[in-house]
N, C-alpha and C positions, 0 to 999 in steps of 0.2 A: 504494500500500500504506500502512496507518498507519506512519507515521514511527518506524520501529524508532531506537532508538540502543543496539543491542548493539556494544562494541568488541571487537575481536581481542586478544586477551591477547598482551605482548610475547615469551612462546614459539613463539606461533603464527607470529611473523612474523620470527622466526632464520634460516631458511631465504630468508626474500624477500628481507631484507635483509643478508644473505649473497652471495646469486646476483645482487646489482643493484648491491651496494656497488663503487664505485671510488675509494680514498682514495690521496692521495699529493699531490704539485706537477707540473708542466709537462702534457704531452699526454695523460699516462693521465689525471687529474683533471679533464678537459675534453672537451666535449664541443659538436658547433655549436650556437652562440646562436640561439633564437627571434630573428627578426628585429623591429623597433620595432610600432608598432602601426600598420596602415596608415592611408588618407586616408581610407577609407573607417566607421572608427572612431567607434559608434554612442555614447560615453560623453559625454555633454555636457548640458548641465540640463533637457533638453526629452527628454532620454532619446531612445528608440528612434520618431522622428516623433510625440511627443507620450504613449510610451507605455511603459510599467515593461519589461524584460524580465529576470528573474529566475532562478535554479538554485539548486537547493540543492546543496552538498558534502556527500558523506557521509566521515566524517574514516576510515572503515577502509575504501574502496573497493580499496586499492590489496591488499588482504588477500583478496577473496573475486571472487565470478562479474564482478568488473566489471572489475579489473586496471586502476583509472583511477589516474592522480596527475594531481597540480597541472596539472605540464606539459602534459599531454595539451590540457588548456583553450587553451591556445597553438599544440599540435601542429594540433589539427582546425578550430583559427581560433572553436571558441564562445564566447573570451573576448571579440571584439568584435562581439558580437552581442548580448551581456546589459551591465545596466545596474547588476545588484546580482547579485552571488554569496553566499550563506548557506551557512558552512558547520553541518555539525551531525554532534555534538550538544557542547555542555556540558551536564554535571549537576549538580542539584542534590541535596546529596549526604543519607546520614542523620544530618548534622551539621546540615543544614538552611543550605546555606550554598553559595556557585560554589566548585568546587576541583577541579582535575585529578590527581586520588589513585589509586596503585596500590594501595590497598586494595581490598580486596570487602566486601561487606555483611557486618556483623556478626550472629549468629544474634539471632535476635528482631527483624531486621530484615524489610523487606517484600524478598523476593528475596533471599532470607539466601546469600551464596557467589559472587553475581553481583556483575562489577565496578562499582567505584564513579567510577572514571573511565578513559580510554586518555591516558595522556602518552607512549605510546610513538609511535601513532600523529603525533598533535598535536604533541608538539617534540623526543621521543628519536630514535628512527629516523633512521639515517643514510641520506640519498639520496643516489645514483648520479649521475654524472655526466648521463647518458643519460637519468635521469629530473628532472632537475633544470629549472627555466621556464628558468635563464641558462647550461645547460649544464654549471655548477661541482661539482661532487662536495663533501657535505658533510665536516666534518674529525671527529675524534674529541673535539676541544678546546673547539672551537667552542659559546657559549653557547646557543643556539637552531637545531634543526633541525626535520626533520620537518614535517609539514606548515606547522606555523604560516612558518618561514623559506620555504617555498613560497612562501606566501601575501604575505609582504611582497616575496619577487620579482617577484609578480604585479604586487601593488600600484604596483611602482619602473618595471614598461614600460607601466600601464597604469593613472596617479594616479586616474583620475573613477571606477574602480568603485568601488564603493562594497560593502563587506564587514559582513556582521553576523556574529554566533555567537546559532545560533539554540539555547536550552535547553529542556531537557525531551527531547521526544518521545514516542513508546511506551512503551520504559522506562525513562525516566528521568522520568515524571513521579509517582512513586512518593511525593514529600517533599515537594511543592509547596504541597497544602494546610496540612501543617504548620507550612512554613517561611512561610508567610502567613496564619497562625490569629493573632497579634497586633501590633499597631501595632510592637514593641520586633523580634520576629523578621523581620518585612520590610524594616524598617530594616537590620540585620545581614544580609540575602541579599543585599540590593541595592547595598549596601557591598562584600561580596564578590565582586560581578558585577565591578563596577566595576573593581576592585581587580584580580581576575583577568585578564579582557579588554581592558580600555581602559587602566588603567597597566600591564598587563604584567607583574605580578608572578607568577613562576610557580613552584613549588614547586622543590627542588633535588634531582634524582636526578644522583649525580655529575656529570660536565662540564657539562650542561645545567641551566636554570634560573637563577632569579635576580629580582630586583627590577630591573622596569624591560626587560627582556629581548624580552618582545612586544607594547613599545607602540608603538602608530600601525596597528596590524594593522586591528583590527576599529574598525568606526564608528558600532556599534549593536548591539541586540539583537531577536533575534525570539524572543517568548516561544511556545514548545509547549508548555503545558499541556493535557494529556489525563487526562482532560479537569475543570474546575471543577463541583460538584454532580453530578456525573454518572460514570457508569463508562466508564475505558479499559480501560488492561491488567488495572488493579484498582479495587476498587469505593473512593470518595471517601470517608473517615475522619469529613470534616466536612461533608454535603452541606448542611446547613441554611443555613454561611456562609460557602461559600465564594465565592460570588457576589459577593457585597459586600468581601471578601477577594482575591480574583481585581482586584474593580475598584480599590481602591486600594493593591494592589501596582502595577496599572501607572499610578497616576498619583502613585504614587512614583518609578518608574523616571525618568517626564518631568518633573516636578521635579527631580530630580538630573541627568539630561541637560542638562534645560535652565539649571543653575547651573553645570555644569561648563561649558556654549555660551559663559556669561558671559566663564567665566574665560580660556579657550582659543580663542576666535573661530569656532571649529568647530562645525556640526552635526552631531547624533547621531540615528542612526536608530531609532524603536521601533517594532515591527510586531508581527504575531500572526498562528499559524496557524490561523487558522479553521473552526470541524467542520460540514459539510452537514447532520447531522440537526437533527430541528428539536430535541429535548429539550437538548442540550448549549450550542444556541447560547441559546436561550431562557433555560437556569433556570441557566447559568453565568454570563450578562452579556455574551455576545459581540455580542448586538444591542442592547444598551444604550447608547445617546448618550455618556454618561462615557466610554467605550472610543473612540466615532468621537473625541470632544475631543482624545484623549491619541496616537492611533497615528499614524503616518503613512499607513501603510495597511495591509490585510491580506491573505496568503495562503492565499483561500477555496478550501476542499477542491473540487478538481472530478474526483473519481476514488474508488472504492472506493465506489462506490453500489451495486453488485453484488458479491460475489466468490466464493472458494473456500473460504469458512464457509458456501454453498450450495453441497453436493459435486454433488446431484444434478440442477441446472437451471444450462445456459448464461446469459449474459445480460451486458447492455450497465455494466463498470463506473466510462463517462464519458460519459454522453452528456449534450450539451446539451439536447432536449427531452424530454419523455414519446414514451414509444413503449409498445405493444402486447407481449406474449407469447401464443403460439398459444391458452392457455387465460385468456388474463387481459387485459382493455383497459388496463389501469393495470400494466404491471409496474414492480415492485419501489414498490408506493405511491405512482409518478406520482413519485417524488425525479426531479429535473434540474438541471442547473447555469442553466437561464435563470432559472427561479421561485427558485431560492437566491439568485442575484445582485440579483435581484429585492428579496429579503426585506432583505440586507445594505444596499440602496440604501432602501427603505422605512423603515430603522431609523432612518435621519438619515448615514450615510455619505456624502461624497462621492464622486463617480464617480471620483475619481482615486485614492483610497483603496480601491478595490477590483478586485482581482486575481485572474485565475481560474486555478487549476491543474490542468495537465497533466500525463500520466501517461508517465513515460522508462520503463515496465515493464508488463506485461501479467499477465493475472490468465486461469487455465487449467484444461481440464478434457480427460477424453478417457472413449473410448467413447461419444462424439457420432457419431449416425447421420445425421443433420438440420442444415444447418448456420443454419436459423432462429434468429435469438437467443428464448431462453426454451426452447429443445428440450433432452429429458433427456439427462442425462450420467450414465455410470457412476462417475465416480470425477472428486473433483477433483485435479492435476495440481500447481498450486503455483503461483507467480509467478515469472518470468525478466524481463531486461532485453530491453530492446527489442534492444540490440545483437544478442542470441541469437534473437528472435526476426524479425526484419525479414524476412527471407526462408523462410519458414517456407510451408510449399502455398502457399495462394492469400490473396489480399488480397480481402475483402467488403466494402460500403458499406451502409449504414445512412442513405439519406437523410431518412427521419422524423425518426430520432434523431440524425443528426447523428454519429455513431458507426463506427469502425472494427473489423473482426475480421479475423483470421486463420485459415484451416481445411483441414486434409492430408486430410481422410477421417474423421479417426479423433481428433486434439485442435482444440480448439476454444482460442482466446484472443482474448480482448478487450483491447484497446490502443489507442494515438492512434499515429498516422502521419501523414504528411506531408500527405497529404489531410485529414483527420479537422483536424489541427492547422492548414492553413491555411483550411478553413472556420469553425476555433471562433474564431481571430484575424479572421475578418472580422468575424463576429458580434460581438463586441468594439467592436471599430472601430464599424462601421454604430449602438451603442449608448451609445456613448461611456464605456466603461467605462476602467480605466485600467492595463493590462496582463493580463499571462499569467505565470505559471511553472512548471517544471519540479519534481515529483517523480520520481528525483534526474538532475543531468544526465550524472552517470557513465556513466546506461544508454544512453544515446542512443548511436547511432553514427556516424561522422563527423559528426555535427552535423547530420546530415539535418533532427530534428527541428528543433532549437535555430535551427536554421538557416531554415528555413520558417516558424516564430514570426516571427524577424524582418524577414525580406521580405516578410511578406504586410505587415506593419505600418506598412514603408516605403514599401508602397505603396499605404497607406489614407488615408483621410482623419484629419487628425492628432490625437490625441489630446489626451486633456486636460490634458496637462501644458504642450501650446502655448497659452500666454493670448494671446488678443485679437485681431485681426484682421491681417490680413495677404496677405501674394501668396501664389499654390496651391503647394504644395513643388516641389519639382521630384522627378520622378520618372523612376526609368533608360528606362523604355518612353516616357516623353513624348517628342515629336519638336517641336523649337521652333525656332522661326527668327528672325531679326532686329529685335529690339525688346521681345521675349519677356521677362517679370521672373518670375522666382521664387524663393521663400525654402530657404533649406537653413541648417540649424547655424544660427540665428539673425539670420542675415544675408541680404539682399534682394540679386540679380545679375541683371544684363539680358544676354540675349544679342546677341552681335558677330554672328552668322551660325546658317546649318543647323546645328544638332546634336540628337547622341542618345546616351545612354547618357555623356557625359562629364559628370563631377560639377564644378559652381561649386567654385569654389577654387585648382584646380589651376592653376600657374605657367604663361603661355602657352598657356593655353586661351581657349575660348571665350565666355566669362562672367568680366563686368566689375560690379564691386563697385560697386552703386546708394545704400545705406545697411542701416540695421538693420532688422528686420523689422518692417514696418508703414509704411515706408513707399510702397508701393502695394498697399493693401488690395485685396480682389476679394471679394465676395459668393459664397456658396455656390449653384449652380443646383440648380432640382429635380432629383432623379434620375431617370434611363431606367432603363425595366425592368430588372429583376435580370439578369444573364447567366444562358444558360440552356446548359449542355455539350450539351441532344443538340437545340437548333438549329441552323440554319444562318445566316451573317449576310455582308451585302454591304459593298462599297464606301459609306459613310458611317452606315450603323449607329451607333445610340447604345447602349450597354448600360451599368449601373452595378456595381461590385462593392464590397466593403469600402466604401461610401462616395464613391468615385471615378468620373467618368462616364469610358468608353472610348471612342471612335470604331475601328471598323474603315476600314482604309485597303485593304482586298481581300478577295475570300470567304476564310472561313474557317468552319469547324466543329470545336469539340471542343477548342479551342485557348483556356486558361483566358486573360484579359487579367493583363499584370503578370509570368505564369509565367514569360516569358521576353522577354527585354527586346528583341529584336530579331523578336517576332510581329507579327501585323494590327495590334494595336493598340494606338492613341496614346493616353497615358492623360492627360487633363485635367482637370477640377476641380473639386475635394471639391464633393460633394453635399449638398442637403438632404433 
């Protein structure tokens, strides 16, 4: 969905945080600890086997159809799966400036009545023991709660991820062009960014707030501008310059990042959410080289290609390639995410700078008689969380497009699933791109998704954020025997004997520390044919998936390689 950033007004969430609050000392103010992060623990510089894995927060989840906090990240284990967490939104407000203000728009403003920021969400809100990442109930005294104190609990079990606050969105990109109409006003936003997020200064609604209060939280920013020269929610004030406006705001941002780097030791993150059409990214500067110079990398739209601003036609609103509709060869103009990623890498982006996003929510209609994508709908239906929807009728497959739906008879929804999402992570992989993310991860449920992003990734060939040569990863389905090297977490181990499924590192295992990675390089082999689900395959079969070749060790049919770490197949080494 476009990245809404409507918050909950702090009336609305009296009642939540009523019925969840547990305030006091001893047993009632606690509740059991998340345990540490395991061995298993995908946060380390090379990311998720060479590859971004991303969520965004949405900062009022815990208010509406998702009923997500912090904690949940920990409950369902998705926090050691991703690599960066975003949450969102900050705004920029009609002062033209970051601030987390209980005011609402003033008349004559754009959204005159609508609020101007959520602090209640983001650090007033007291949490429950029960919803709390370290089990502690937050106090009434206490300078910093609510989300943000979430987030640095997050942070305390779990240092490498890596946090932005992403601004803008939906609606809050209302000020943007303003607050970047002159050299003197960008200066002053990006001061305020700064100021806000990274030292922590946060405005004082009684016991809460303060200078200095929520620093070390976030480590960067992701700019959502919706959109530069172009229309989102509302039509662009300055289309003529915002372009050029757009582009040295953000190499304002990395100057001042990278003068605070100086001062502080620290890297800062600055990314960007990136729009799939072609008019936004074009005549806003998102494909413009100055932007690849300045980001780290970007969060390219991979969803909302189709929706429910079409009430009356189904259709695909992620798929990776073009596909057909019954009356049209080209639906929806032939948009895909392979040709977008395409264009983003054409523009001068690096492959590891570009990220593709996935959909935690689905896009709906009913009075579907057909459950063809592109068949008439009566009425569109609205968007739900995947949580709501996962089990909804039947599960459809879209192998052209690469695309999942769901259909009872009667609604129709287009969404990513676990399939859908562990074929667009291969695709990824086999292309060397350099991650995936989650629009938002709230909706996911138990981490199915989240969770599938990053298994399939572990078990590809590695990404681009692995430089340089080295021994093949070690992977859970590989079966290795005595003499065996492979690289994991940076580090090269031979094995003592048979094993499978046990990870290098662990104390009294099987694998013995050779050196760092590289030193026993191995050459990628060609790849064997794609795996193919409705073959059948023998005793020494070669198939390749994600990049990786597999060997079958016994017949097997239907049985994807990697799905399961104790199937047919031994998975061996990244392909060319």
């Amino acid at each position: 969905m476009r990245h809404r950033s409507t918050p909950s007004r702090r009336a609305a969430l009296a009642l939540v945080t009523a019925g969840a609050l547990v305030v006091g000392t001893g047993a009632a103010a606690h509740a059991a600890k998340p345990s540490a992060p395991d061995a298993g623990s995908t946060h380390d510089a090379d990311g998720v086997n060479g590859f971004r894995t991303l969520g965004y927060f949405p900062g009022w989840g815990v208010a509406d159809s998702h009923d997500y906090e912090v904690a949940d990240l920990v409950k369902t284990g998705a926090v050691a799966d991703l690599t960066h967490l975003t949450y969102a939104f900050g705004n920029v407000t009609t002062d033209l400036v970051c601030d987390i203000s209980d005011d609402v728009v003033p008349d004559g403003g754009i959204d005159a009545g609508q609020p101007e920021g959520d602090p209640e969400n983001d650090y007033l809100r007291l949490v429950g023991a029960s919803d709390s990442v370290d089990g502690v109930a937050d106090t009434p005294d206490q300078a910093l709660a609510g989300n943000f104190n979430q987030l640095r609990k997050l942070k305390e079990l779990y240092p490498d991820l890596q946090i932005t606050i992403s601004l803008g969105g939906w609606t809050w990109s209302d000020n943007f062009s303003e607050a970047a109409l002159t050299a003197e006003s960008r200066q002053r936003l990006v001061d305020s960014c700064i100021s806000t997020y990274l030292d922590g200064d946060l405005p004082v609604y009684g016991e809460q707030g303060g200078d200095g209060v929520a620093a070390g939280i976030f480590d960067g920013f992701d700019v959502d501008w919706e959109w530069p020269a172009d229309t989102g929610e509302h039509p662009s004030p300055n289309p003529a310059v915002d372009k050029e406006n757009f582009l040295a705001l953000m190499e304002l941002f990395r100057a001042e990042l990278d003068e605070r780097s100086a001062v502080t030791g620290e890297d800062y993150l600055l990314t960007g959410f990136a729009p799939a059409g072609w008019g936004p990214r074009t005549n806003g500067g998102w494909v413009d080289p100055r932007l690849a110079d300045v980001v780290d990398f970007l969060n390219i739209q991979g969803y909302d290609y189709h929706g429910t601003w079409v009430a009356n036609r189904t259709g695909h609103q992620g798929n990776l390639h073009p596909y057909a509709w019954p009356d049209n060869p080209s639906a929806n103009w032939g948009l895909a995410a392979d040709g977008l990623l395409g264009a983003y890498r054409a523009a001068g982006y690096d492959d590891d700078q570009i990220v593709l996003g996935l959909a935690a929510y689905g896009q709906g209609w009913r009075g579907v008689d057909d459950p063809t994508p592109g068949a008439p709908a009566e009425a569109a239906v609205g968007v739900k969380n995947y949580s709501e929807l996962h089990d909804l009728g039947t599960e459809y497959y879209d192998e052209e497009a690469v695309a999942a739906y769901r259909y009872d008879g009667d609604q129709w929804w287009s969404l990513d699933t676990p399939r859908s999402v562990a074929a667009k992570a291969s695709w990824v992989a086999e292309n060397g791109y350099g991650g995936a993310y989650f629009w938002d991860i709230a909706g996911d449920y138990k981490n199915e998704l989240g969770g599938t992003l990053a298994d399939t990734f572990r078990a590809a060939t590695p990404g681009p954020l692995v430089e340089g040569p080295g021994a093949a990863p070690w992977y859970a389905s590989g079966v290795y025997t005595a003499g065996d090297v492979v690289a994991h977490n940076g580090t090269e181990y031979q094995a003592r004997w048979w094993t499978r499924a046990q990870e290098p590192g662990a104390k009294n295992g099987p694998w013995v520390k050779v050196g760092p990675r590289g030193t026993f390089p191995v050459s990628a082999e060609d790849c064997a044919p794609a795996y193919d689900p409705a073959a059948t395959y023998s005793n020494g079969d070669v198939v390749s998936q994600a990049g990786v070749n597999h060997t079958a060790m016994w017949w097997t049919r239907g049985q994807s390689p990697a799905a399961n770490t104790w199937n047919a197949w031994d998975a061996g080494t990244p392909c060319a």
